[in-house]
C-alpha positions as CSV (number, residue, x, y, z in Angstrom):
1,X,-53.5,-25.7,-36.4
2,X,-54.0,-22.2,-35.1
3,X,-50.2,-22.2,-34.0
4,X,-49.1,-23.3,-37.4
5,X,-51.4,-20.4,-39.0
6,X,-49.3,-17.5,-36.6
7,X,-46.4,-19.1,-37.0
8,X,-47.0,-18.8,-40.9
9,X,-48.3,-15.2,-40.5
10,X,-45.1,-14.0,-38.1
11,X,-42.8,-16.0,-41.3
12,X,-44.6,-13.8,-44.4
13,X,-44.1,-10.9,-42.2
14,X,-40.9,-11.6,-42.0
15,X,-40.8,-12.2,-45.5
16,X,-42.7,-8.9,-46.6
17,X,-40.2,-7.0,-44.5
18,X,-37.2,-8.4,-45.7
19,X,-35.7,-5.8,-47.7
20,X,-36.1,-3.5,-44.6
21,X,-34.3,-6.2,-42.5
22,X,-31.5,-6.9,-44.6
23,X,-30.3,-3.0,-45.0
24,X,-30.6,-2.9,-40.7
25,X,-28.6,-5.4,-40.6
26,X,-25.8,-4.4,-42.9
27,X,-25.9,-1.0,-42.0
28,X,-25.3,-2.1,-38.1
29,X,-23.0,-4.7,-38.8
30,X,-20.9,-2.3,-41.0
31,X,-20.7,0.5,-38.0
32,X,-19.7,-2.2,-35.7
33,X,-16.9,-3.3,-37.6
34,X,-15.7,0.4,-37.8
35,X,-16.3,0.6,-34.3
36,X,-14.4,-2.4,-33.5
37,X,-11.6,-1.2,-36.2
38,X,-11.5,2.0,-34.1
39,X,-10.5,0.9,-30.6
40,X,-7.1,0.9,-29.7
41,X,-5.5,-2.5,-28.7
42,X,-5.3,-2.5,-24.6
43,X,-3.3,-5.1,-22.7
44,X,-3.8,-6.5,-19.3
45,X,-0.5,-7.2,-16.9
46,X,-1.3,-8.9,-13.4
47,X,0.7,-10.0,-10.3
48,X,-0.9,-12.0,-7.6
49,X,-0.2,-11.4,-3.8
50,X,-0.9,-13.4,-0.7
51,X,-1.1,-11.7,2.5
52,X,1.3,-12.3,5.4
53,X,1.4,-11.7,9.1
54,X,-1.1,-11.6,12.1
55,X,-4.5,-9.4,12.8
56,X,-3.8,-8.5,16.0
57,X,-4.6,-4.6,17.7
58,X,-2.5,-2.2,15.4
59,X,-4.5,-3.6,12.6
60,X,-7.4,-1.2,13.3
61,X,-4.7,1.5,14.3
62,X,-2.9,1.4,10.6
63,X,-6.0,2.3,8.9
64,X,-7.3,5.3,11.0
65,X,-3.6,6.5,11.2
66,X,-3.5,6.4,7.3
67,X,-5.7,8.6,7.0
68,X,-3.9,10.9,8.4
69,X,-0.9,10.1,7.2
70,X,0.9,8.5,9.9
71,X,1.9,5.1,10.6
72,X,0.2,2.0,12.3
73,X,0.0,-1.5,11.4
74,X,-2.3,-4.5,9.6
75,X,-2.5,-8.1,9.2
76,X,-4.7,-9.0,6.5
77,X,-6.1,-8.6,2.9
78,X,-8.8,-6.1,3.5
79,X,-6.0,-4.2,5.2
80,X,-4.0,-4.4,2.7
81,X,-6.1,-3.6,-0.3
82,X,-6.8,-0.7,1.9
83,X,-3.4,0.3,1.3
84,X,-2.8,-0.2,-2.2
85,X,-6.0,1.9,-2.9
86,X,-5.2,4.7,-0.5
87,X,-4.3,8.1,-1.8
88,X,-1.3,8.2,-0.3
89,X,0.3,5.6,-2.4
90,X,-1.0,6.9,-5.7
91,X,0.3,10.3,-4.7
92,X,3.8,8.7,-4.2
93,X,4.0,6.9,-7.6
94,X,2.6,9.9,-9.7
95,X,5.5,12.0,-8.4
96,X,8.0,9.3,-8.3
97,X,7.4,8.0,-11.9
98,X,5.6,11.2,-13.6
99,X,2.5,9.4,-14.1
100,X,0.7,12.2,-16.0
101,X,2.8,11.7,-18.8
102,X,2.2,7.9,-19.2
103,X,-2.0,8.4,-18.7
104,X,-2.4,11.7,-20.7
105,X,-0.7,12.1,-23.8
106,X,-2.7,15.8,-24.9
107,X,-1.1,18.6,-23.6
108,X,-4.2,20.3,-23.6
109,X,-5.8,17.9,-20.8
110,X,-6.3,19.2,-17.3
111,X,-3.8,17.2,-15.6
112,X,-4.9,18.1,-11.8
113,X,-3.8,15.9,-9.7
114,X,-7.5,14.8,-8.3
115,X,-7.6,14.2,-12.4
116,X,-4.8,11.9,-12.3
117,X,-5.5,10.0,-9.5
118,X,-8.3,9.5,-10.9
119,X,-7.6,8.1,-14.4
120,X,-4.7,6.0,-12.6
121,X,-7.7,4.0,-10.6
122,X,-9.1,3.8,-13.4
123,X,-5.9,1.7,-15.2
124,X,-4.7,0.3,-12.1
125,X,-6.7,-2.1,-10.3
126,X,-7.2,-4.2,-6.6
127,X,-9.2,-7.3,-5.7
128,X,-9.6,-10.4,-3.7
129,X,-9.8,-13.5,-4.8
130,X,-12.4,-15.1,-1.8
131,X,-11.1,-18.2,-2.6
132,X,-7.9,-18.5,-2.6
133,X,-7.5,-15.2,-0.7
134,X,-5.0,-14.1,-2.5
135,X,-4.4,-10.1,-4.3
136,X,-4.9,-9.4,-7.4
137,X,-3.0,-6.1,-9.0
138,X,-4.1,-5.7,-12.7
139,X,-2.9,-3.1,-15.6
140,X,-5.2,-2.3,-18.5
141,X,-2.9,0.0,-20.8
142,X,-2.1,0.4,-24.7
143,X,1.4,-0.2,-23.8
144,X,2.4,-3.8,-22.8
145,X,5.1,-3.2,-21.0
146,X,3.7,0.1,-19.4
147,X,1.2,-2.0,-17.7
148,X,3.4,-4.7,-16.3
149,X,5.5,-2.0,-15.1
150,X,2.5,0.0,-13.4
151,X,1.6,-3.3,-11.7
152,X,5.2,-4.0,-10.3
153,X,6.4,-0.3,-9.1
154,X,2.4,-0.7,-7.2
155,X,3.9,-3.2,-5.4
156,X,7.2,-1.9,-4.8
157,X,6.0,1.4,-3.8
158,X,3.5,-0.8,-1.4
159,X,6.1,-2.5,0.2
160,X,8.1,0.0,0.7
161,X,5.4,2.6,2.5
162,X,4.3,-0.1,4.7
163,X,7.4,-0.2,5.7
164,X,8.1,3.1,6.6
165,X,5.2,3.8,8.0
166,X,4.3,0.5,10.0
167,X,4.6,1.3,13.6
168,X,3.2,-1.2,15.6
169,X,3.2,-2.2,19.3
170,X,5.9,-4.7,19.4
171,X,7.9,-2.7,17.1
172,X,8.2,0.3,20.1
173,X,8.6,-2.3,22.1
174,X,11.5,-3.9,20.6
175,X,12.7,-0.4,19.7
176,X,12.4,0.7,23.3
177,X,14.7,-2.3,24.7
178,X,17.1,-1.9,22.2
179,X,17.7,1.7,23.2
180,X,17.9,0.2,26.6
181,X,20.2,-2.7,25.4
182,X,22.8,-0.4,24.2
183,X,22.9,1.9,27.3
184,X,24.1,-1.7,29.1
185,X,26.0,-2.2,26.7
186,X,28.3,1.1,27.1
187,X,27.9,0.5,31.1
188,X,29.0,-2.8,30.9
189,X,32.0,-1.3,29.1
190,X,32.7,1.6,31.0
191,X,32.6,-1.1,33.9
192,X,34.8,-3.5,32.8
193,X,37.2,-0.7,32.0
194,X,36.8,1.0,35.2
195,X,37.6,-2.3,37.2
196,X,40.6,-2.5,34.8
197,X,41.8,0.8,35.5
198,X,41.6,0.3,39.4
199,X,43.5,-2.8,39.2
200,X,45.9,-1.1,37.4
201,X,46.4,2.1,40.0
202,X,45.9,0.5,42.8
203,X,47.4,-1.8,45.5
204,X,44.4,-3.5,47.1
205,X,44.3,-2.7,51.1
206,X,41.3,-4.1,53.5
207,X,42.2,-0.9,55.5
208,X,44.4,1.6,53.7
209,X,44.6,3.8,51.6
210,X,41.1,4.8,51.2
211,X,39.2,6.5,48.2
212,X,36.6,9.0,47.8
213,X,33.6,7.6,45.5
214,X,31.8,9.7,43.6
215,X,28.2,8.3,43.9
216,X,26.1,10.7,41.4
217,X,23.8,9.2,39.0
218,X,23.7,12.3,37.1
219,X,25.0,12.3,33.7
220,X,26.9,15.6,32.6
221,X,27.5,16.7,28.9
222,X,30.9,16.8,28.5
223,X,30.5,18.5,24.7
224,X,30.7,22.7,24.5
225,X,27.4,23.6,22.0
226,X,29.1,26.0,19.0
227,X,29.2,29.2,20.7
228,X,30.1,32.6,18.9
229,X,33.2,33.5,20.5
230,X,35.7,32.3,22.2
231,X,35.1,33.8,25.3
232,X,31.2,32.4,25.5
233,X,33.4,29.0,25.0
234,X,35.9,29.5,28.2
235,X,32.2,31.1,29.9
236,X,30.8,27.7,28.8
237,X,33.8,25.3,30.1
238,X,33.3,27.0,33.5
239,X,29.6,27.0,33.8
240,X,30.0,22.8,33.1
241,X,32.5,22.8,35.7
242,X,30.5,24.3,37.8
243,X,27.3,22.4,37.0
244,X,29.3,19.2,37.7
245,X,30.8,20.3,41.2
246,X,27.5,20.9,42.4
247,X,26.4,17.4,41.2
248,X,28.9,15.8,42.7
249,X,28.0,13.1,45.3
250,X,31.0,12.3,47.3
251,X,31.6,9.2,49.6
252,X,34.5,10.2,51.6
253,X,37.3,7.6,53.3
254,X,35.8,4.2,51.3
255,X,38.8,1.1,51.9
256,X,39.9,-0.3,48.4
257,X,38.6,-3.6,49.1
258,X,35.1,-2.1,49.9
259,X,35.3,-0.6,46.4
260,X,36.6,-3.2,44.4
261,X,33.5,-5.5,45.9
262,X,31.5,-2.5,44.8
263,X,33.0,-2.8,41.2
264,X,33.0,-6.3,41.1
265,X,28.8,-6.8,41.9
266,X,28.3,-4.4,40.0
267,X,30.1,-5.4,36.7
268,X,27.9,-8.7,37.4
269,X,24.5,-6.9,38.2
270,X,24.9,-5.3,34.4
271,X,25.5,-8.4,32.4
272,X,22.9,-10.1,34.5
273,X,20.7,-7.3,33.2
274,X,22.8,-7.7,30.1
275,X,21.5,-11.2,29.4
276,X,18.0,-10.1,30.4
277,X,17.8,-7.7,28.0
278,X,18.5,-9.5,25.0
279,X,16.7,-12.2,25.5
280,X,13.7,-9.6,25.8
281,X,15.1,-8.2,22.4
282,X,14.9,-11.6,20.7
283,X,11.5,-11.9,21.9
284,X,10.8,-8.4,21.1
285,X,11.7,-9.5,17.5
286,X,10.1,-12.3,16.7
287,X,7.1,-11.0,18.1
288,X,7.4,-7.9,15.6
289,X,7.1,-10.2,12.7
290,X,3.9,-11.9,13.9
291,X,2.7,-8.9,14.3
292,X,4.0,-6.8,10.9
293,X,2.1,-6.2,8.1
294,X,3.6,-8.0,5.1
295,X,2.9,-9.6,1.8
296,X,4.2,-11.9,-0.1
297,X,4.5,-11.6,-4.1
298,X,3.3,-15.0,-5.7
299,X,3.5,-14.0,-9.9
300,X,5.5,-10.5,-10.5
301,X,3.6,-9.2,-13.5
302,X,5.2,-10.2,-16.4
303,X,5.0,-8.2,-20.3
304,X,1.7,-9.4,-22.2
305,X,1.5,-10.6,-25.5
306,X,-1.8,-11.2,-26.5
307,X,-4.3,-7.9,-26.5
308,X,-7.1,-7.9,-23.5
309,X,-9.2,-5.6,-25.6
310,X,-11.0,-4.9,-27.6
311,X,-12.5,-8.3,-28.9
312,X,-13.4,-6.9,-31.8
313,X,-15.2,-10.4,-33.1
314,X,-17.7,-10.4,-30.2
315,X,-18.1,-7.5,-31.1
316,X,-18.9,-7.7,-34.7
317,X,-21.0,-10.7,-33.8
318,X,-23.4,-9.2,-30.5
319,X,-24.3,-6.4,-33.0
320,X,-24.9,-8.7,-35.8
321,X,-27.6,-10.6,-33.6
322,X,-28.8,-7.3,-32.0
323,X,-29.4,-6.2,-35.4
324,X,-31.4,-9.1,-36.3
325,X,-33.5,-8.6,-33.4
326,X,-34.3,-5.0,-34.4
327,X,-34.7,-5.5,-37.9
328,X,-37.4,-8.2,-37.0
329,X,-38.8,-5.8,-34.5
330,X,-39.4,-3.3,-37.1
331,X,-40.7,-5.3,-39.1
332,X,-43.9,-6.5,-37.4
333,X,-44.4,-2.7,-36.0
334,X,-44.4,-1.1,-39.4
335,X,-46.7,-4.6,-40.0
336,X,-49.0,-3.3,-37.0
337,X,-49.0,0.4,-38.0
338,X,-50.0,-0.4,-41.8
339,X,-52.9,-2.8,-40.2
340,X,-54.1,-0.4,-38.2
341,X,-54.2,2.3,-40.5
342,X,-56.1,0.0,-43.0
343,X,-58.6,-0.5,-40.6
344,X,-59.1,3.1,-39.7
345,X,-59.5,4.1,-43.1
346,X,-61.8,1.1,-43.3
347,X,-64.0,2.1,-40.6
348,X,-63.8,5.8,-42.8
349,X,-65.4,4.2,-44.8
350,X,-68.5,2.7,-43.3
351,X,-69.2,5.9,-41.9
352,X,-69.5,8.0,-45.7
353,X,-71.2,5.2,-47.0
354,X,-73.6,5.4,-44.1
């Protein structure tokens, strides 16, 4: 019974308050649909990523070398979210694409570029997905199109620096033994024309005629650097003559035979080492993949056609309720405040009487 009486008292408060209530709740409902009215349609563009490649050593190496702006390499989302957020790849696609023109339209903005990196983390966004591990690269712009293309040069641009500036272990390594690949290469060449050119001279003799071999493994530069004159050039010549006498190893009275054995083993020796060598460099390969950074693009962001923002009903709606609430809430205050100002002048009262 006592329920039913305050439940009876909080509905004629209600009641007694309702002109009060009904102009708090039009008058917030009407600014919220101006509000809403207001706000500039936004759309949101995303493209998906899943991550690609191992987390061996150079992961750690990539990020501390970012930093600095050098390379390294990575192998896994964090790593690569790492990426996408750093500095260095906002820099690159604010001067590549003129960003400051697409994110501030006033000329009278300070367009800094701290200020512009800024308000491009601010359109331009990075998560995880735990679940599916894959990247999420979202777009909240005005411009439809805009945003799917902000989302798509990201990931271009993120490709493309990883790329450049990946520099892992088994990429020196492979890079190493292709250096060393080509220089047997050329020797096997140069070999193969050398034993051509002494069969070709030559009339094979176990005892006579005999050759002098020059055994140097010294290299000489046979190019002349662009001197100033022609004299520094003839100066030049002879100084390179004269640096390649006194390299000159000479084995003196060696039979033909001798030296065509030489030839021979050593034509075999290099594509022995030949074979070796690329093998090592298909290895070298395959292990540079494992061990690369990569990503692979699942959805390309494609142009929105339905707005993101703003949702101008929920809007409209929350402040409708929230005006309710605080309609009702003033309502049993100004309730409270005229009952306790009756019972202060009441107990006024008593006290000239008395």
């Amino acid at each position: 019974m006592e329920d039913d009486i305050n439940l009876l008292e909080l509905i004629k408060v209600v009641l007694k308050h309702k002109r009060s209530i009904i102009i708090i709740v039009l008058t917030v409902t009407l600014v919220s649909i101006l509000y809403a009215l207001s706000l500039k349609k936004t759309y949101l563009a995303e493209a998906t990523l899943m991550a690609a490649g191992s987390n061996k050593a150079g992961g750690a190496s990539l990020m501390a070398q970012l930093a600095l702006g050098v390379g390294g390499s990575a192998g896994n989302s964090n790593q690569i979210l790492a990426i996408f957020r750093s500095r260095a790849l906002a820099e690159k696609l604010i001067q590549k694409y003129a960003l400051e023109r697409v994110l501030f339209e006033k000329e009278d903005v300070d367009r800094n570029l701290e200020t512009i990196i800024e308000a491009l983390n601010n359109t331009v966004t990075f998560t995880e997905d735990k679940k599916s591990q894959l990247i999420i690269v979202s777009a909240v712009y005005k411009d439809p199109k805009l945003a799917a293309d902000m989302v798509n040069h990201y990931i271009e641009e993120a490709g493309a620096y990883i790329r450049e500036n990946a520099f892992t272990a088994a990429k020196r390594n492979r890079i190493f033994i292709e250096g060393q690949l080509e220089g047997v290469k050329k020797d096997l060449l140069e070999s193969g024309k050398e034993l051509t050119e002494f069969y070709k001279t030559n009339n094979v003799s176990n005892v006579n005629p005999m050759l002098d071999v020059n055994v140097s493994l010294e290299e000489t530069d046979d190019r002349v650097k662009n001197e100033n004159s022609e004299v520094e050039k003839i100066q030049a010549k002879i100084d390179d003559m004269g640096k390649r006498i006194n390299q000159t190893k000479i084995v003196k009275n060696v039979p033909q035979q001798v030296y065509l054995q030489y030839l021979t083993v050593k034509r075999e020796l290099l594509g022995q080492v030949h074979g070796l060598l690329t093998q090592q460099y298909e290895m070298a390969k395959i292990e540079e993949q494992k061990e690369e950074l990569n990503f692979q693009v699942v959805d390309w962001a494609r142009v929105p056609f339905k707005k993101y923002k703003p949702k101008r009903a929920i809007i409209v709606i929350q402040s409708f309720i929230m005006a309710i609430i605080l309609g009702v809430f003033y309502a049993f205050l100004r309730e409270y405040l005229e009952k306790m100002k009756s019972s202060l002048l009441g107990s006024d009262r008593q006290i000239n009487t008395k």
